[in-house]
Structures are given as C-alpha cells and as structure tokens.
C-alpha positions as CSV (number, residue, x, y, z in Angstrom):
1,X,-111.6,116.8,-58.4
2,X,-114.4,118.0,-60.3
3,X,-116.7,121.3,-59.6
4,X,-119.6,120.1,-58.3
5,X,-121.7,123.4,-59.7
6,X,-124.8,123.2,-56.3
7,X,-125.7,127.1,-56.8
8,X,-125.5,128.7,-59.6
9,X,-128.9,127.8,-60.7
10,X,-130.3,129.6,-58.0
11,X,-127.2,132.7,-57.3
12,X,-129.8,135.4,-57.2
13,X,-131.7,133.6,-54.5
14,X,-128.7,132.7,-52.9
15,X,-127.0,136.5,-52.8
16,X,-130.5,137.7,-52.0
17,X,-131.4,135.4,-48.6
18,X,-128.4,134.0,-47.2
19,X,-128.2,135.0,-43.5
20,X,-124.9,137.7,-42.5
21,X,-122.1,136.1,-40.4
22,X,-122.2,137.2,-36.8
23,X,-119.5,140.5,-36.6
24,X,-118.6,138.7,-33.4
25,X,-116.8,135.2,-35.2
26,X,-115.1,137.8,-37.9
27,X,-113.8,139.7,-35.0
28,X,-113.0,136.8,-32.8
29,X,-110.5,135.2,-36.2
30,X,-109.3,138.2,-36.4
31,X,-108.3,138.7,-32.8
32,X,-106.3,135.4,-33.5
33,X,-104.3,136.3,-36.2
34,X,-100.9,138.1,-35.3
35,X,-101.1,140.1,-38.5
36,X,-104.1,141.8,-40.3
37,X,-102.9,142.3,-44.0
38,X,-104.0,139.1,-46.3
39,X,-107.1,136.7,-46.0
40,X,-107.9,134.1,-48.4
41,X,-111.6,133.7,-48.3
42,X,-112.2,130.3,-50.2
43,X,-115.5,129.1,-51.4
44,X,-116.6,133.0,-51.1
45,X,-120.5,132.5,-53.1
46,X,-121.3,135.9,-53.4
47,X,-119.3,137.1,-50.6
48,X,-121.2,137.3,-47.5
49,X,-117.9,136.6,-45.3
50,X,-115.7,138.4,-47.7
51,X,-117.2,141.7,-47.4
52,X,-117.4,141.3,-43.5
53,X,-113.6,140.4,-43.4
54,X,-113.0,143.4,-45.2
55,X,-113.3,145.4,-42.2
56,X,-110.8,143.4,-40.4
57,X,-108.0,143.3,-42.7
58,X,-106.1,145.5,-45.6
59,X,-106.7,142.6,-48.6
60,X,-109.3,139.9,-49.0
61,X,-108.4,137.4,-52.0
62,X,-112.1,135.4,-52.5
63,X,-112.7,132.4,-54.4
64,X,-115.4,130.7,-55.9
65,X,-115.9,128.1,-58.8
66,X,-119.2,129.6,-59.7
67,X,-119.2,132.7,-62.2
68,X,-122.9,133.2,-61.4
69,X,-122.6,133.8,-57.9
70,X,-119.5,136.0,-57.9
71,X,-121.8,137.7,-60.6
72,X,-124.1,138.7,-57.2
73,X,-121.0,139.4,-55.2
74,X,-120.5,143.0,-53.8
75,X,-117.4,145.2,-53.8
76,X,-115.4,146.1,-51.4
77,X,-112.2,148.4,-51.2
78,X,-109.5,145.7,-50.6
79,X,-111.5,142.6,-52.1
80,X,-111.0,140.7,-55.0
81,X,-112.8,137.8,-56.8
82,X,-111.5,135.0,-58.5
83,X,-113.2,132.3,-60.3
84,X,-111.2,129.3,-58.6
85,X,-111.8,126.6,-56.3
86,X,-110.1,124.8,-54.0
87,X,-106.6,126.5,-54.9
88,X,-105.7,130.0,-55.9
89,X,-102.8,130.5,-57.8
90,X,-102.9,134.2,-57.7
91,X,-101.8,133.7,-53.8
92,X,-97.8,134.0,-53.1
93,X,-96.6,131.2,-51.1
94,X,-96.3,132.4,-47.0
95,X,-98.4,135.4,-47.5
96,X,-102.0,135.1,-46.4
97,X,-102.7,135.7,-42.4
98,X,-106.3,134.0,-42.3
99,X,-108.1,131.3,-44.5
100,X,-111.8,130.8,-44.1
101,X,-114.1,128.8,-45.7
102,X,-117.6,129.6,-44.5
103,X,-120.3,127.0,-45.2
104,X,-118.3,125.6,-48.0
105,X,-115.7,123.4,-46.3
106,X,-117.5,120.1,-47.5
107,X,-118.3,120.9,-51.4
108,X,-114.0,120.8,-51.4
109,X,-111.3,118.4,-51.8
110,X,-110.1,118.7,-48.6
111,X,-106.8,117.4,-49.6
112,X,-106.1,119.9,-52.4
113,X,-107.3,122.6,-50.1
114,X,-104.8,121.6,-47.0
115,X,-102.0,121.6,-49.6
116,X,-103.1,124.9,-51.1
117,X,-103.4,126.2,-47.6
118,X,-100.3,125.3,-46.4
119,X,-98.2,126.6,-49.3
120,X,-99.5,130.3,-48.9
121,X,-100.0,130.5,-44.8
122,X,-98.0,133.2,-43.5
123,X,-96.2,131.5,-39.9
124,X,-98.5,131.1,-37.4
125,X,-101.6,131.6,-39.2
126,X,-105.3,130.8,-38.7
127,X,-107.4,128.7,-40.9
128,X,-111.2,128.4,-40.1
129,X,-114.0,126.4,-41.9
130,X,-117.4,126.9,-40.5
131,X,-121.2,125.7,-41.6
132,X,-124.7,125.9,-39.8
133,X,-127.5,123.4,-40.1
134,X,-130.8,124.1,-40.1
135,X,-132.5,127.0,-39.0
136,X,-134.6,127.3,-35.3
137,X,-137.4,130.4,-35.3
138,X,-140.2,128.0,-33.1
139,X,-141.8,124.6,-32.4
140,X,-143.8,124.7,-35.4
141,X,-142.1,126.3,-38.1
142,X,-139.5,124.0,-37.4
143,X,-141.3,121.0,-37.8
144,X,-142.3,122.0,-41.4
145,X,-138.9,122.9,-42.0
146,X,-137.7,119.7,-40.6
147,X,-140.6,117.8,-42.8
148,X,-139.5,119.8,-45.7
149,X,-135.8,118.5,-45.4
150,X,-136.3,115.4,-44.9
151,X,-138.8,115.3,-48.0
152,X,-135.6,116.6,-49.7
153,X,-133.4,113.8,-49.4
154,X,-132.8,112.2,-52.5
155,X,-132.1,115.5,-53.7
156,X,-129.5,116.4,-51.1
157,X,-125.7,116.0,-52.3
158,X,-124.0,113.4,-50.4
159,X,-121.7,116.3,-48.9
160,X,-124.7,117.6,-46.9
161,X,-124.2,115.2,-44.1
162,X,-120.8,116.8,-42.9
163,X,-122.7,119.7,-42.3
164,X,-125.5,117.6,-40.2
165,X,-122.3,116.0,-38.0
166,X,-121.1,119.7,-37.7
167,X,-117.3,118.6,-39.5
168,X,-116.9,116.6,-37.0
169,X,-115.5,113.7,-39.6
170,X,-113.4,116.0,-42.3
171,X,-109.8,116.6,-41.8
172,X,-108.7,119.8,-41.4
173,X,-104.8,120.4,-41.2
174,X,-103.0,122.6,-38.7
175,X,-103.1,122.7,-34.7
176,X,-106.6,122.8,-33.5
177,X,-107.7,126.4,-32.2
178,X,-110.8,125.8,-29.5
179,X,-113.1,128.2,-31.0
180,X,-115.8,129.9,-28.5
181,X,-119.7,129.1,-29.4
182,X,-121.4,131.4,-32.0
183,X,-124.6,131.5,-33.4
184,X,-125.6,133.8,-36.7
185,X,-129.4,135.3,-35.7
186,X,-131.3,137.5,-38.7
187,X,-135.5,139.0,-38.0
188,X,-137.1,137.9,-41.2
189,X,-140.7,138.4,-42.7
190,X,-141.8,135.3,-44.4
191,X,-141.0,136.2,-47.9
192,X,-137.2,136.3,-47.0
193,X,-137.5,133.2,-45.4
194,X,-139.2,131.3,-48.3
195,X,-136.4,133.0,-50.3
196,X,-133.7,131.5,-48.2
197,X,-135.4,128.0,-48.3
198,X,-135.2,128.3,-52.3
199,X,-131.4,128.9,-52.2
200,X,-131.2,125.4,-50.7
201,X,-129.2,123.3,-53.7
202,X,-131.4,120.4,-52.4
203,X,-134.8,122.8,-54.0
204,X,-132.5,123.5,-57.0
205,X,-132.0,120.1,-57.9
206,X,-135.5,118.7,-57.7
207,X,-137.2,121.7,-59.6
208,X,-134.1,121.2,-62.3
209,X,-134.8,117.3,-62.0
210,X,-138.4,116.6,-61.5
211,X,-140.0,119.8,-62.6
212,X,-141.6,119.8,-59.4
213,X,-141.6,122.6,-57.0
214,X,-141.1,121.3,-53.0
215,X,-142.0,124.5,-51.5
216,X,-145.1,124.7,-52.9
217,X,-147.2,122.7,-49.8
218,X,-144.2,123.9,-47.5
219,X,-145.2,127.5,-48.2
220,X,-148.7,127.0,-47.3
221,X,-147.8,125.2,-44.1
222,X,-145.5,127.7,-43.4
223,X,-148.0,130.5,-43.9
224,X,-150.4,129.0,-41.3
225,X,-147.6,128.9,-39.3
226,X,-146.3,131.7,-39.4
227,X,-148.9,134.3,-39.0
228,X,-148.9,137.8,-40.9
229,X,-146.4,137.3,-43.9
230,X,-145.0,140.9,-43.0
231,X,-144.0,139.5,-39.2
232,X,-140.7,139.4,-38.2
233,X,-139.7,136.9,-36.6
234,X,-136.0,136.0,-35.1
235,X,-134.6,133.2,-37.0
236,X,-131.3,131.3,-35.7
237,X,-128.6,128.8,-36.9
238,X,-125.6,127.7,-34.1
239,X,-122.4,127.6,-35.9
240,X,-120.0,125.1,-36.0
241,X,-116.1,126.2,-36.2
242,X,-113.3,124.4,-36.7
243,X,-110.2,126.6,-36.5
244,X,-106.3,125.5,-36.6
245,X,-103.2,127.3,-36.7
246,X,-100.7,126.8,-39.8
C-alpha cells in the first residue's frame, strides 16, 4: 500500500499545536503490560506519544513514513526514529511489550500492520490504536469549528470517517482489552488554537489544491467568539481506544 503523505506539508504546524496525550492513558497501557522494556510506537509524527512512553518503558522504537515530521520530533534517552510505516524491520520478532498507534490507526494498511504486529509481540502483549475527533471548548466556538469541517469536506481523505465512527469499523487483531474512558484536555490562547486547526491535512490540501486559505473567515468568526486572543480557554477531545492483547 502506498504512503499516503497527509502532513508533511504542514510538520511545523503539526509538531507545534498538536494537543499532549493524557499521562493517565500512557500509564493506564503501561499498567497492562507484564513487562516494561520494548514499545513500538507506529505512526509516531513527531512523537507526541513517543516521548510520553518514554517514561514508562527502557526502549521506544517510533515510526513514521514522513521525514518532515520526524524532522520536528524530539529526543528522548531510550527513543529512536525510523522512517517506516506500517512495518518495522528493525524490530526482532517476540520482542516488543506494547504497540500503539495514536491517531494514526486509519492512514494504515491494517492488514500489513496486524501481520507486522504479530510477528514482533512479545507473549501476552498490548496493542492499542487510539484517535479523537473534534475538539469541544463551548457552544459557539464549536459551531464554527463544526461549520469549518464540514466546509472542509471534499478536502478530507476518505480515512477521516474511521475517526468520526471512533474505529468502531477497522479490524484490529488480538483479544479485545475494555479500555477505561479518557479524554486529552490542553488551556490554549487563540493563536495556538488557530495553529492546531492549520495542522488539519484537510487545510493542507485545499491551500495546496485551490490556493485558497479556509481559515481565513474561520479566524474572524473565531475571534468574535472567542474574546481576548491571549484568553485561555480549556479545550477538549474524548479519546477513543481500542486495545487487544497479542
């Protein structure tokens, strides 16, 4: 299957504005995983899970088909970056305690991945795929968000609606682990907002493909909406995780 390349036209804003995973989902997979020494992180970006595994286990191995976002990705003792996709060659079959893929499930070829996965899983491992939809901060922010998306949708990949279903139609091998809710929360001024609205591969695409900019009326709507650009106000996204033992 062929990279689909959704982000690296826009890496800086991605690496910049992309919201932190909540400590308590990296602390809940790693409660579940009878050993702490190897996760493959698959899918990394710029390594906003990777770095936050890092604290939870000796190695992270991170992938990612795009050299401009690992380009943005921080170090970490313990981590290292590869410029793959959906397998990961460097891995030793039976040897890796967790796989994640967070909020990059549905850009792979889920069957390559389940086959990749199962060749290095050590016994009784934990594989966990996660994504988040759109963002909630109040009544009328999200309205123009909502407005804004929708706008968006010839410009959307077709991928996006597994993350609008939550997964709920991809495969995902293993035996299901019941996952408790979580929900990732950030306080942002309106500049980092805008900023994380821009790393959308839906804005990426229509600026690339019409020369048009779509936040440009959003960002005035948004503005009136908002209040004081400098306010900070607490933005949140519910997760969705699927988790299975190998």
């Amino acid at each position: 299957m062929a990279f689909k390349d959704h982000f690296s036209r826009q890496a800086t804003d991605y690496a910049a504005s992309r919201p932190s995973y909540p400590p308590a989902l990296l602390a809940w997979l790693a409660g579940q995983c009878a050993r702490r020494d190897l996760v493959w992180d698959a899918g990394c970006g710029s390594g906003q899970a990777s770095v936050a595994l890092g604290g939870h286990f000796a190695r992270v191995e991170a992938s990612d088909p795009s050299r401009e976002q690992l380009a943005g990705a921080v170090a970490h003792p313990g981590l290292r970056y590869h410029v793959a996709a959906e397998q990961l060659p460097a891995l030793a079959d039976g040897t890796v305690d967790l796989i994640t893929a967070a909020q990059a499930y549905h850009w792979f070829d889920q069957a390559a991945f389940a086959a990749e996965a199962r060749r290095v899983a050590a016994h009784d491992s934990v594989l966990a795929v996660w994504t988040y939809n759109l963002p909630a901060v109040d009544t009328g922010i999200d309205a123009v968000v909502a407005a804004l998306y929708d706008d968006l949708g010839p410009w959307w990949p077709p991928e996006r609606r597994h993350v609008e279903d939550g997964y709920a139609h991809l495969p995902l091998p293993g035996r299901p682990l019941p996952a408790p809710p979580f929900v990732m929360a950030a306080a942002w001024d309106l500049p980092r907002f805008v900023g994380y609205l821009a790393s959308w591969s839906a804005v990426a695409a229509c600026r690339a493909g019409s020369g048009h900019d779509p936040l440009a009326a959003g960002k005035r709507e948004l503005a009136s909406a908002w209040g004081p650009s400098a306010r900070s106000r607490l933005v949140s996204w519910p997760l969705t995780v699927r988790a299975a033992r190998l």
